[in-house]
C-alpha positions in Angstrom: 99.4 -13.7 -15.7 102.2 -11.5 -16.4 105.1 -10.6 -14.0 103.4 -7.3 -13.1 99.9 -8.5 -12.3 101.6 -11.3 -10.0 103.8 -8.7 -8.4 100.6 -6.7 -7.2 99.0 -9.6 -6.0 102.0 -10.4 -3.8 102.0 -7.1 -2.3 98.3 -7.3 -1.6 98.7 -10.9 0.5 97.4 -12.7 -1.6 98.0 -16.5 -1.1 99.2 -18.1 -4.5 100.4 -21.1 -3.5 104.1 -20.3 -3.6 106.5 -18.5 -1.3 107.3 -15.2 -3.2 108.3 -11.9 -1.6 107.5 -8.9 -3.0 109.6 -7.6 -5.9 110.7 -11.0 -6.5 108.7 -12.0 -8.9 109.5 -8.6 -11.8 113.5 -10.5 -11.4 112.5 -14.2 -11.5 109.3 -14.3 -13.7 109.2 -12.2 -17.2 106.1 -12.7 -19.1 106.3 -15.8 -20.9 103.8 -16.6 -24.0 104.4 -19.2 -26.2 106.6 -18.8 -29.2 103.5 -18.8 -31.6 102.0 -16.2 -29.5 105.3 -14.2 -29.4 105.8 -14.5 -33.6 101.8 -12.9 -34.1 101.8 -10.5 -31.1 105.1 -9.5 -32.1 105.4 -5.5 -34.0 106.0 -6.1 -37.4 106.3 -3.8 -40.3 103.5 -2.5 -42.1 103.7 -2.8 -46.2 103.1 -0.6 -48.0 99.5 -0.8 -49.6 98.6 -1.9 -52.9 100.3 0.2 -55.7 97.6 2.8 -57.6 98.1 1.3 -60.7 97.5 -2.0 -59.4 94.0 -0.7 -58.2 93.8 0.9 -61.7 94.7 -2.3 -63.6 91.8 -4.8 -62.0 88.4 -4.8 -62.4 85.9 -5.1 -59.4 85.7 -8.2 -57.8 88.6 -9.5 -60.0 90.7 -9.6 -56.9 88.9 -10.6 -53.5 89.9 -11.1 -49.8 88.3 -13.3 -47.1 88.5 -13.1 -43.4 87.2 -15.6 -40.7 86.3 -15.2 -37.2 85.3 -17.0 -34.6 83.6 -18.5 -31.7 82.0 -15.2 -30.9 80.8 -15.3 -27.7 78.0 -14.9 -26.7 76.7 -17.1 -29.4 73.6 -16.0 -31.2 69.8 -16.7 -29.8 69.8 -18.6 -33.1 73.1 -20.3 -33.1 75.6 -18.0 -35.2 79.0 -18.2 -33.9 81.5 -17.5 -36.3 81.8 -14.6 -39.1 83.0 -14.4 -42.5 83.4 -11.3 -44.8 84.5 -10.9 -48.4 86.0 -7.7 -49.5 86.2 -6.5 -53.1 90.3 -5.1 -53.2 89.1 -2.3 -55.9 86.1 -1.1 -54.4 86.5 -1.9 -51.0 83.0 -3.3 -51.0 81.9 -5.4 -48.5 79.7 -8.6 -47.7 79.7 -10.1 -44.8 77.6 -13.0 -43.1 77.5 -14.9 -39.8 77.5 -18.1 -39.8 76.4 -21.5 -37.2 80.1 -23.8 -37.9 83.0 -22.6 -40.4 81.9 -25.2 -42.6 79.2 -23.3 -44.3 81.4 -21.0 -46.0 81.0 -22.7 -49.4 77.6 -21.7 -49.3 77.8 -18.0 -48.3 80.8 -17.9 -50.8 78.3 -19.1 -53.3 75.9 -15.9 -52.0 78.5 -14.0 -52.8 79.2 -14.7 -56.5 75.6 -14.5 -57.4 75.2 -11.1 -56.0 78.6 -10.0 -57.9 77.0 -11.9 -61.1 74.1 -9.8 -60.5 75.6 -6.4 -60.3 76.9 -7.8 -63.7 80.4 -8.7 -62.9 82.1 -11.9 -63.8 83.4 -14.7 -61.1 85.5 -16.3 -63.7 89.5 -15.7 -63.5 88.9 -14.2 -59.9 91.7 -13.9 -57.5 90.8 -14.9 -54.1 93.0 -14.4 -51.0 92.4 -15.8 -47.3 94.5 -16.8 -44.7 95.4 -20.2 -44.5 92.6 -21.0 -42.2 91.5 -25.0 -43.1 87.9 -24.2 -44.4 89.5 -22.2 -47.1 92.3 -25.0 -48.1 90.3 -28.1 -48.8 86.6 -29.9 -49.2 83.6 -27.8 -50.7 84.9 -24.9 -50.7 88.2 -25.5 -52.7 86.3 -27.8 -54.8 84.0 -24.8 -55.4 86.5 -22.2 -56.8 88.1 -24.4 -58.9 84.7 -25.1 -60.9 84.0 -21.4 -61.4 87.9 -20.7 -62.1 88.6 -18.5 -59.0 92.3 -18.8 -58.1 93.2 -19.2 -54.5 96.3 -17.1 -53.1 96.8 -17.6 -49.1 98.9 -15.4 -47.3 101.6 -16.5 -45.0 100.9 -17.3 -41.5 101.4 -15.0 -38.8 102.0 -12.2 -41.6 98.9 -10.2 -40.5 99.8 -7.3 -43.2 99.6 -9.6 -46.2 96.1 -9.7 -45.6 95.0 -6.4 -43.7 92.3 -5.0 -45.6 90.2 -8.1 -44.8 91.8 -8.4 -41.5 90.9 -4.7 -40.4 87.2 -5.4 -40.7 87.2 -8.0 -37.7 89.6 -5.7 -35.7 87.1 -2.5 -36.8 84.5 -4.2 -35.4 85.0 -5.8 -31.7 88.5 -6.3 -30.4 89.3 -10.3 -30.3 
């Protein structure tokens, strides 16, 4: 709780197992959060977005994004509690899928490139960004770029803005 929510309470009587008095606690007690919270939570800059001519230059779904969320809660009646979506950069096209563990993401990824194969685009010499969550660093999934020839780029923690147009789709949709 933060300094102001425990100050109320000790104005209002209630019993929180120390001796406080009120107005005490906004002096004694600032909000504390943990320094990984403080680094994410923190304002940071915005970048500027990508260039015109880089949007110009690439071809769709030359250059795709990934974001992962997850638990959800309330879990699905059928079990789906975590989310993945990949976004194409140039056309800002979407596909997203829910999912029962992050491990099957290799196999919605795979999805994926056969519906871009079938609008008639090439998977070879992608670019694919995520975050550096662990289902996108190693196993099935790594194993499964690097036999169609997707290179993987993964943004720097707690840099939200390296990866905001994937990131903006989870924040979009329900606030977590």
């Amino acid at each position: 709780a933060s300094a102001t929510s425990i100050s109320r309470m000790v104005e209002h009587g209630v019993d929180l197992g120390v001796k406080l008095e009120a107005g005490e606690v906004k002096y004694h007690l600032p909000p504390h959060t943990c320094a990984v919270c403080e680094i994410s939570k923190a304002v940071q800059p915005s970048f500027d977005r990508a260039s015109q001519s880089f949007l110009d230059e690439i071809l769709p779904f030359q250059y795709v994004c990934s974001d992962l969320t997850g638990p959800i809660s309330p879990v699905s009646p059928i079990g789906l509690s975590h989310a993945v979506v990949f976004t194409c950069v140039k056309t800002k096209w979407k596909f997203p899928a829910c999912l029962t563990r992050k491990l099957d993401i290799p196999e919605v990824f795979i999805e994926f490139t056969t519906m871009v194969k079938a609008f008639g685009f090439k998977v070879e010499n992608m670019v694919f960004q995520s975050d550096a969550e662990a289902v996108y660093l190693s196993g099935a999934f790594a194993e499964h770029l690097g036999k169609l020839g997707i290179k993987q780029i993964n943004s720097p923690p707690y840099l939200k803005q390296m990866h905001g147009l994937a990131e903006n789709v989870f924040r979009n949709l329900w606030p977590m």
